[in-house]
C-alpha positions in Angstrom: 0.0 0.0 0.0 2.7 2.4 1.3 4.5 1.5 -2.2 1.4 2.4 -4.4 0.5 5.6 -2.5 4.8 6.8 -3.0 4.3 6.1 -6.8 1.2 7.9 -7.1 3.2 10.9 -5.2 5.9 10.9 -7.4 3.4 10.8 -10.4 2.1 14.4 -9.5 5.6 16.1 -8.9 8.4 17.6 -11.2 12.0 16.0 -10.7 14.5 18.1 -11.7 18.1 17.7 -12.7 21.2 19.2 -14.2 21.9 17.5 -17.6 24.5 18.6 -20.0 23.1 18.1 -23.6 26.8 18.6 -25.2 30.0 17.8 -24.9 31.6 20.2 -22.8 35.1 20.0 -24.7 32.9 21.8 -28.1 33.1 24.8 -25.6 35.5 27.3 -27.0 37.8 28.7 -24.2 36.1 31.8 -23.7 32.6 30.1 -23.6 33.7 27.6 -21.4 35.5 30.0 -19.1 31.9 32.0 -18.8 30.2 28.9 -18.4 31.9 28.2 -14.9 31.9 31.9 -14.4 28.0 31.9 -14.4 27.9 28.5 -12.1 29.9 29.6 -9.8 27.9 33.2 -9.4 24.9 30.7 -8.1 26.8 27.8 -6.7 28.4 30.1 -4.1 30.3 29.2 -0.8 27.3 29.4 1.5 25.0 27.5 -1.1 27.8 24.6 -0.9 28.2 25.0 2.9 24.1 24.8 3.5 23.8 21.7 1.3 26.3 19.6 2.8 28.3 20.3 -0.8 32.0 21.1 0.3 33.7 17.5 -0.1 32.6 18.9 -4.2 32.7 22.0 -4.3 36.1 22.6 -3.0 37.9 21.0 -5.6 35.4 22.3 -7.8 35.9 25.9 -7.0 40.5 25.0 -6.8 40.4 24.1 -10.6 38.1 26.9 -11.8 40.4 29.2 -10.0 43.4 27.9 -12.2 40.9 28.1 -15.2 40.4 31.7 -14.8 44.4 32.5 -14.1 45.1 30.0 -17.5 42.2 32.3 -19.5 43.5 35.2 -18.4 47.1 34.7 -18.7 45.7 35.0 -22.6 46.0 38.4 -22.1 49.0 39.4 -21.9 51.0 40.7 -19.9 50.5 43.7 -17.3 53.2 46.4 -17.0 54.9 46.2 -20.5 54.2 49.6 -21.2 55.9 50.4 -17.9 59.1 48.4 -18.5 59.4 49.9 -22.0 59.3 53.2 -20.4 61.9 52.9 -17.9 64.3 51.2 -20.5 64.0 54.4 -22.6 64.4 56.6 -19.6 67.6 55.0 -18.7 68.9 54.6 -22.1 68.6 58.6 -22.9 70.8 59.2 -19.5 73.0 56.9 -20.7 73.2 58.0 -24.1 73.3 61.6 -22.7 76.6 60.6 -20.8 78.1 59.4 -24.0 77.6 61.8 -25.6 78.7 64.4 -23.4 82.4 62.7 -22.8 82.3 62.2 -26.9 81.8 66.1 -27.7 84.2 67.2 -24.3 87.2 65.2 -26.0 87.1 68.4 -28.4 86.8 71.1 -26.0 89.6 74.0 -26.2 89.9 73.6 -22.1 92.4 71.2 -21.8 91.1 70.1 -18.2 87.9 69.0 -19.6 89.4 67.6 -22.8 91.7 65.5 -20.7 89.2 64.7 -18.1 86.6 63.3 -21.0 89.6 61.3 -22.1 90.1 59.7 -19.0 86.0 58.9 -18.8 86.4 58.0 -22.1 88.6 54.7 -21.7 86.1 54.0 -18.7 83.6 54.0 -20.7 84.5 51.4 -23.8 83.4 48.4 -22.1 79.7 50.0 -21.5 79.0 51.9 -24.9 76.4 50.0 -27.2 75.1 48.7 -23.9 71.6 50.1 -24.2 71.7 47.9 -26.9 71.8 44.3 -25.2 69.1 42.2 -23.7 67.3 43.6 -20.9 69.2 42.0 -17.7 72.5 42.5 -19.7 71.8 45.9 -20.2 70.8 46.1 -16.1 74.1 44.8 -14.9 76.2 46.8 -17.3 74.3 50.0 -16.3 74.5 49.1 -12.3 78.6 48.3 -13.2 79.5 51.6 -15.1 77.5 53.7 -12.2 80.1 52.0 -9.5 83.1 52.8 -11.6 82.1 55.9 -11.9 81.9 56.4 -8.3 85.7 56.1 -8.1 87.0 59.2 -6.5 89.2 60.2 -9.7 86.5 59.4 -11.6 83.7 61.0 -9.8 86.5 64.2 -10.0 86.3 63.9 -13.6 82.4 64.0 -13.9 82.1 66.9 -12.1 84.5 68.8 -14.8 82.3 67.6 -17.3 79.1 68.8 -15.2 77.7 65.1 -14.8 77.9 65.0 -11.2 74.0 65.7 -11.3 73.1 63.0 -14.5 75.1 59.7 -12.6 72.6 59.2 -9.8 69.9 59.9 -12.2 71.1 56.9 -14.0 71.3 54.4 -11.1 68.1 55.7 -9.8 66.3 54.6 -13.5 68.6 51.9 -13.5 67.0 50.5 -10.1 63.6 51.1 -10.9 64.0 49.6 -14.3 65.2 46.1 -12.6 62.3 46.8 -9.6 59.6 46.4 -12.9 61.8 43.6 -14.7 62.0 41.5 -11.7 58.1 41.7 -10.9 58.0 40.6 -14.5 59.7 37.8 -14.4 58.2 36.8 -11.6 54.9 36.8 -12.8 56.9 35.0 -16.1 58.1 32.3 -13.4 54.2 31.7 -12.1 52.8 31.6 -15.7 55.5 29.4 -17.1 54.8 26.7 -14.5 51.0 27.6 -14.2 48.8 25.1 -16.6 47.5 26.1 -19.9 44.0 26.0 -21.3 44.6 22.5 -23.1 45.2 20.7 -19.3 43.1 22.5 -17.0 40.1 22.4 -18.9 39.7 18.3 -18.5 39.7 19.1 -14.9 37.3 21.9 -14.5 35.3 19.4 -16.6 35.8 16.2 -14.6 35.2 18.2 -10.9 32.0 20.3 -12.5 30.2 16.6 -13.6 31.0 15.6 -9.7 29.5 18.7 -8.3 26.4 18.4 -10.2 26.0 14.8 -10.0 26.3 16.0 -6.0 23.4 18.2 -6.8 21.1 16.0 -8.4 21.4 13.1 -5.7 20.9 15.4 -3.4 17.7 16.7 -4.7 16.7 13.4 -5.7 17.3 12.3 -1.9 14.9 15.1 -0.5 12.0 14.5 -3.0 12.5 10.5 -1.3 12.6 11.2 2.2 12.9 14.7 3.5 10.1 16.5 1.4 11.9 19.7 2.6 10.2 22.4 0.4 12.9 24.9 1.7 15.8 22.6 0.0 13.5 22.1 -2.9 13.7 25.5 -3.9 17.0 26.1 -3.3 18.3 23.3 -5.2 15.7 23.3 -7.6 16.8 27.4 -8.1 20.1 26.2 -9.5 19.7 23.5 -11.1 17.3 26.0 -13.5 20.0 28.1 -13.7 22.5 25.9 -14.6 20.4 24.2 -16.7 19.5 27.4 -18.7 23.5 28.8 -18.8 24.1 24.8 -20.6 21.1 25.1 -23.1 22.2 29.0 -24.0 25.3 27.8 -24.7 24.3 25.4 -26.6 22.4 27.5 -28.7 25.1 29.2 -29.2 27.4 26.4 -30.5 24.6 25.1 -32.8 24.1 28.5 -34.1 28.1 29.0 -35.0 28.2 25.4 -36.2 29.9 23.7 -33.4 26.8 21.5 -33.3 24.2 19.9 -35.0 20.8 21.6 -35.1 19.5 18.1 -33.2 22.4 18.8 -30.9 24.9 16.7 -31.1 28.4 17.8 -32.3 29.1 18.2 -36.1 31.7 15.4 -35.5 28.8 12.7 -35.7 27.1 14.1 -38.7 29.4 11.9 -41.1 27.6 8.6 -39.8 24.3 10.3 -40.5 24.6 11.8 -43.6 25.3 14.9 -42.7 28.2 16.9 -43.2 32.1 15.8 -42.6 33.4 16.9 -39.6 36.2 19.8 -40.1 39.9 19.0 -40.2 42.0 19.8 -37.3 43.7 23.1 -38.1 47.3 23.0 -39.6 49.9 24.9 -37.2 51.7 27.8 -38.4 52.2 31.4 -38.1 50.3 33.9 -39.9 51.3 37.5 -38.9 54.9 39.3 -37.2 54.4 42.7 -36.9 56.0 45.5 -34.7 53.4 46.7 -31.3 52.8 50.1 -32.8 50.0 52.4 -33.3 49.7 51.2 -36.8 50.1 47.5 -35.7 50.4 46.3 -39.7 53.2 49.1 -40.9 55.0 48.4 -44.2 57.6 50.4 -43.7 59.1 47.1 -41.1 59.9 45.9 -37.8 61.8 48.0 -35.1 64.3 46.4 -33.9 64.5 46.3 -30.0 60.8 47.1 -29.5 57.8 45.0 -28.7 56.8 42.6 -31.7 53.2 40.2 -32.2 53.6 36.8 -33.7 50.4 34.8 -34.4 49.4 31.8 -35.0 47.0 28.9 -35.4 46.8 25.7 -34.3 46.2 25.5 -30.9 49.7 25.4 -29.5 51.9 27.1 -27.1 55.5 28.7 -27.2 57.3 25.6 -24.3 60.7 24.3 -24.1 61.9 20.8 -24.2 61.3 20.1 -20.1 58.4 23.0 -20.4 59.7 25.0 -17.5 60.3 27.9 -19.9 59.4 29.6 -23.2 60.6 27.4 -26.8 63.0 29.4 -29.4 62.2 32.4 -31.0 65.1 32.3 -34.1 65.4 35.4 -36.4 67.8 35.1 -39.5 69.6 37.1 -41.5 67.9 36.2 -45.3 71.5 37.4 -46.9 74.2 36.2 -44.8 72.7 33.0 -42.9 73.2 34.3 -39.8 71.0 33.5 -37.2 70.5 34.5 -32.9 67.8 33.6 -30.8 65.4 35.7 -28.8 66.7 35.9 -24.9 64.1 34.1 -23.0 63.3 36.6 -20.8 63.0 39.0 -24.0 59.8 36.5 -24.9 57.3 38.9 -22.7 54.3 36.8 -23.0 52.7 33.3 -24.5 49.3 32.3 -25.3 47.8 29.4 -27.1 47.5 32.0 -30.3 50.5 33.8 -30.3 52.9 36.0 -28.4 55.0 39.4 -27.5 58.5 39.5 -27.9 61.3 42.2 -28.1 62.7 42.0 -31.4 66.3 41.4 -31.9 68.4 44.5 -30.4 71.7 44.2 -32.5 71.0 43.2 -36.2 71.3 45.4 -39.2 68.5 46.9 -40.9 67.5 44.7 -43.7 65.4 41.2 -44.7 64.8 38.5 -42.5 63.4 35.2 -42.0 61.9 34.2 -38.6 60.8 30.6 -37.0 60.0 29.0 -33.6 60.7 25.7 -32.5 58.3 24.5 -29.3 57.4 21.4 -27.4 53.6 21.4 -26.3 52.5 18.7 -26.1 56.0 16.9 -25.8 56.9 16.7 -29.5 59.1 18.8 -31.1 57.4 21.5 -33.5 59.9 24.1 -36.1 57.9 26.7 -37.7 59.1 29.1 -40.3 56.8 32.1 -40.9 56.6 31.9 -44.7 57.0 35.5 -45.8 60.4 37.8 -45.2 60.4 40.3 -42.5 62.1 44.0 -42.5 63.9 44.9 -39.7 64.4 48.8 -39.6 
């Protein structure tokens, strides 16, 4: 009897669940990283707490957190403009120096003539040092300023009216290598953070346990409980979860991610329907300097901040992938080639990245390739079309 009268109840009520009507893997990374944005806005801490969710949603909530820093790590990096900045600040007091000891070697006093001759020998080993890599160019800087500090040499500054310019220098030298260091820091964190590509499984795996979580739970109170305050609550989000999953699957179908019944394009084949798309072939598609004008004919300044893109899903790793692969530029005339510094490689993304261009080449044509390990294998690509350096 008791039996007969529970199936007649559950005849005249509504059980809800979450279901996922796609593949979550057709999500692109942007729709997938709003996706757990959304469920997480209404699967909040004190939602988890209240329903006895935590064991879930803790791990749940740890991977979406790396989701979010792996998305937005896309971005690029902040403070570039700021770096760029304090190398040119540095690099016109420097310049300013060298140029002042070059144009006292002429002067008709014959204390500052000999004084600037006496700077100049101290200065050969430094000049064309605005020119190196970043940290190079820090430790040559933060060198010359202690030589200069010599007593004699501090004597012959103040003859050629530099007294003033020296701690100038190591001032902009410091706060240059204050702004480099928090770079690479945040280089170190995002280097050895995961990608997209890994994380994503995760977020996927810990989101099917949370709401697997949520529908037994629901389930349970409709069985024994009858609780109309968890009811709602529940019920609440599992609607809004279940209307954030059937938007976004609009929105594949729409784009052509998915079948209009659906299911992804990739099963169309057996049914008659369209061939599911080839995987996209790797390879760069655009270098060009960071510059108002992003797509300038004129070239490619050397020593500034330079875009590469590319396609194919695949990020710029070394061999062990504790560090960025090769960036190679080549001279087209002479063969010659040199490789990006890696800490001139400012950021990486799964489409491209942002790199100072080669400081010391000629002007002239140039060919330019990458070699990268995501993934594990090795992959060499040549950007087909010659680049200008200027």
């Amino acid at each position: 009897m008791k039996s007969l009268l529970f199936a007649k109840y559950m005849e005249n009520i509504i059980l809800k669940e979450i279901t996922i009507p796609f593949p979550l893997s057709k999500a692109r990374n942007g729709e997938h990283y709003q996706l757990q944005r959304d469920v997480t806005g209404v699967v909040t801490p004190e939602f988890a707490e209240a329903q006895y969710l935590m064991p879930f949603y803790t791990p749940y909530q740890e991977v979406v957190g790396n989701e979010n820093y792996c998305y937005l790590n896309n971005l690029g990096y902040m403070g570039t403009e700021d770096i760029a900045a304090g190398d040119e600040k540095r690099d016109k007091l420097f310049t300013f120096i060298v140029s002042t000891v070059s144009t006292s070697l002429r002067s008709p006093l014959e204390e500052v003539a000999a004084a600037a001759k006496r700077l100049n020998f101290v200065l050969k080993p430094y000049k064309g040092c605005n020119e190196l890599g970043y940290a190079r160019e820090t430790a040559a800087i933060a060198d010359f300023v202690e030589k200069m500090k010599e007593e004699a040499n501090a004597a012959d500054a103040a003859t050629l009216g530099l007294t003033a310019i020296l701690p100038m220098l190591e001032e902009a030298n410091e706060a240059f290598n204050t702004l480099f260091k928090a770079r690479s820091g945040e280089l170190n964190v995002r280097v050895n953070s995961q990608n997209m590509r890994t994380v994503r499984p995760k977020v996927d795996k810990a989101f099917m346990r949370l709401i697997t979580a949520i529908n037994a739970l629901y389930l349970a109170n409709e069985l024994k409980d009858k609780d109309e305050a968890t009811r709602t609550a529940l019920g609440t989000v599992i609607d809004q979860i279940n209307s954030y999953l059937t938007q976004l699957q609009v929105t594949l179908t729409r784009e052509g991610v998915l079948s209009n019944k659906g299911q992804t394009t990739d099963t169309d084949e057996e049914e008659g329907g369209k061939t599911p798309e080839e995987p996209v072939k790797p390879e760069i598609t655009e270098v060009y300097s960071k510059v108002e004008d992003p797509h300038d004919p004129t070239g490619i300044t050397r020593g500034k901040e330079t875009i590469m893109k590319w396609v194919g899903d695949f990020e710029l790793v070394n061999e062990t992938g504790d560090g960025p692969g090769k960036i190679i530029v080549k001279d087209n005339f002479t063969g010659v080639e040199e490789e990006v510094p890696a800490e001139d490689i400012l950021s990486r993304s799964n489409t491209g990245c942002e790199f100072i261009m080669i400081r010391d080449f000629a002007e002239g044509e140039y060919k330019i390739r990458i070699e990268t390990y995501d993934g594990g294998s090795p992959l060499v690509l040549e950007y087909p079309e010659v680049i200008k350096l200027v």
